[in-house]
C-alpha positions, 0 to 999 in steps of 0.5 A, a space after each residue: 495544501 501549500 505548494 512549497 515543497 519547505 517543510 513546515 515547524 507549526 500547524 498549517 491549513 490544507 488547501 485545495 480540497 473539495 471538503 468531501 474527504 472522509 479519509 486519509 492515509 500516509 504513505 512515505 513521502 506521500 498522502 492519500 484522501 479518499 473523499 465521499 465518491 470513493 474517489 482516491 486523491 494523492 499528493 506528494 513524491 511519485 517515483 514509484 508511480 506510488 500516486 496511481 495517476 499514471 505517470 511518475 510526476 510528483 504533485 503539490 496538490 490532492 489530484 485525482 486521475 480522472 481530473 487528469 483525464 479530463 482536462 486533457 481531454 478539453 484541451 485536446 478537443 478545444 485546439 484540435 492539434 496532433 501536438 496535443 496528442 502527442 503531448 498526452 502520450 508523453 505525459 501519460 505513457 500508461 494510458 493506453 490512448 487511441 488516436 483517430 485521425 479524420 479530414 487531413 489531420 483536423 481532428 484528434 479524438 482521444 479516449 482514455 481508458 476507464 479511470 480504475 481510480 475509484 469505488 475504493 472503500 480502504 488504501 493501505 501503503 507500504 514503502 513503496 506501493 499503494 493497496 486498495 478494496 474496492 466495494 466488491 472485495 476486489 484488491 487493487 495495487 500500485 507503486 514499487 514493485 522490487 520485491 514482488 510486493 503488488 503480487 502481479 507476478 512480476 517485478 514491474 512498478 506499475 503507476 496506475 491501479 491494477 488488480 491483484 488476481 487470485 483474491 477475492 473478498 477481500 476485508 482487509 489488508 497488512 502492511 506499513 509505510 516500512 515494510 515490502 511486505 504484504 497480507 491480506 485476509 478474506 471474508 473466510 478469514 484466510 491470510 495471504 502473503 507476498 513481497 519480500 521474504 529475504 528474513 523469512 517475514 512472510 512465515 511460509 518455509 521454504 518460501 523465495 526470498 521475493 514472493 511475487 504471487 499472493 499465497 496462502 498461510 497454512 500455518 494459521 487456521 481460517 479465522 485464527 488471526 485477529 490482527 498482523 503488524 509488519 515491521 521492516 523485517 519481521 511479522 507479528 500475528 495476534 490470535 482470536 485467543 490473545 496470544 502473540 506469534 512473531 516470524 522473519 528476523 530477530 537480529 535487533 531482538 524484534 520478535 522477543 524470544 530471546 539471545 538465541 533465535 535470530 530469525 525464524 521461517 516458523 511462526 513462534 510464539 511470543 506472549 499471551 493475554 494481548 488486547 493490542 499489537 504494534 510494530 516500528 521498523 525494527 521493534 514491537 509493543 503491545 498491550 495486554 488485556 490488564 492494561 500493561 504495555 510490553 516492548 521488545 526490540 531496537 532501542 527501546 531502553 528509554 520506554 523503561 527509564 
């Protein structure tokens, strides 16, 4: 891609990659590729650690951690200094390197530990943290973590790949480049949410305001969910039986029920006979199984002029 950090009016050639990319995604300010290998390649904005390459340095280029693991290591190796070392440490905190010293200082032996940057199959973003399944169903996690959003049970950013613990099986995960909200839905078709749930978007009552561990919905049968869009603050649902049920806020009428909900903890639903869902930061469309598109929410008058 360009190095320059301008934007760009018409279409320009990225650059610098390996052509084995069979994916990407978008993240906020930031871009993901998975290539053949399973390998995750990211470039961009890295505040949050969102790039998993464990530090918090922005990127130009499509880098990959065990790129960066290797070149530190040749370099260390090839000038035998204490100093390169020591540069490592400052540049990687997360790394967890072991230093062996032998024969007054005249080698430095670093092993990092192993890259967890691969055997991805799927990445997800939301605004701040990065999800990935991994080829065993395991869920993986990184990025932001204000509201609890990479569900480790803390509130920690983490700027390498971690496991979610408690989640198996994984085929798929629910979130968007808006949202601090997350689920995920197993090979037995359960749903579980956490992140932010300070408009109740996660559809389980009585739930914190910030949900730090994955918990189950009970609201829905196993197997009952087809598909889920997140919105800033709301959720939407859309059932094997084509009806559409929305939770969290309805301040800006996102969830379509009308002048007189404002927000629900509670599933609702919203409309039936739908083929497709759809959701922006605050608004929802959808499309029914006669071809219609309907749409509720902030701003959307011009759809109907």
């Amino acid at each position: 891609m360009n190095p320059s950090k301008s934007n760009s009016k018409t279409f320009i050639k990225a650059d610098n990659f390996s052509g084995n990319e069979k994916e990407v995604f978008v993240g906020v300010d930031c871009i993901y590729t998975l290539d053949e290998n399973n390998l995750v390649w990211a470039w961009g904005y890295n505040d949050y650690g969102q790039l998993a390459l464990g530090d918090y340095t922005d990127q130009k280029t499509p880098t990959n951690y065990a790129v960066l693991r290797t070149e530190i290591v040749e370099v260390t190796k090839e000038k035998n200094e204490l100093s390169i070392a020591r540069d490592v440490v400052n540049k990687m905190p997360e790394c967890n390197l072991r230093i062996s010293l032998q024969n007054r200082l005249d080698t430095v032996d670093i092993n990092l530990n192993e890259d967890v940057n691969k055997n991805f199959k799927k990445i997800y973003s939301s605004y701040t943290a990065t999800f990935g399944i991994k080829d065993d169903g395991t869920l993986w996690a990184w990025g932001g973590n204000s509201c609890g959003e990479l569900g480790t049970g803390d509130y920690f950013n983490r700027s390498k790949a971690v496991q979610v613990k408690g989640l198996e099986n994984i085929v798929d995960v629910y979130t968007s480049p808006y949202s601090w909200h997350v689920f995920a839905k197993n090979v037995n078709g359960e749903i579980f949410a956490w992140g932010n749930n300070q408009d109740t978007q996660l559809g389980i009552p009585g739930a914190d305001g910030r949900l730090h561990t994955p918990t189950k919905l009970t609201f829905f049968a196993d197997n009952e969910i087809k598909d889920i869009k997140t919105g800033a603050y709301h959720t939407i649902f859309l059932k094997v039986d084509g009806s559409v049920w929305g939770v969290g806020s309805s301040w800006e009428y996102q969830l379509g029920l009308g002048e007189d909900i404002y927000r629900t903890d509670i599933p609702m639903q919203i409309i039936d006979n739908v083929k497709t869902i759809s959701t922006g930061r605050r608004h929802s469309i959808v499309i029914k199984n006669d071809g219609t598109v309907w749409a509720w929410g902030r701003k959307l008058l011009w759809l109907f002029r």
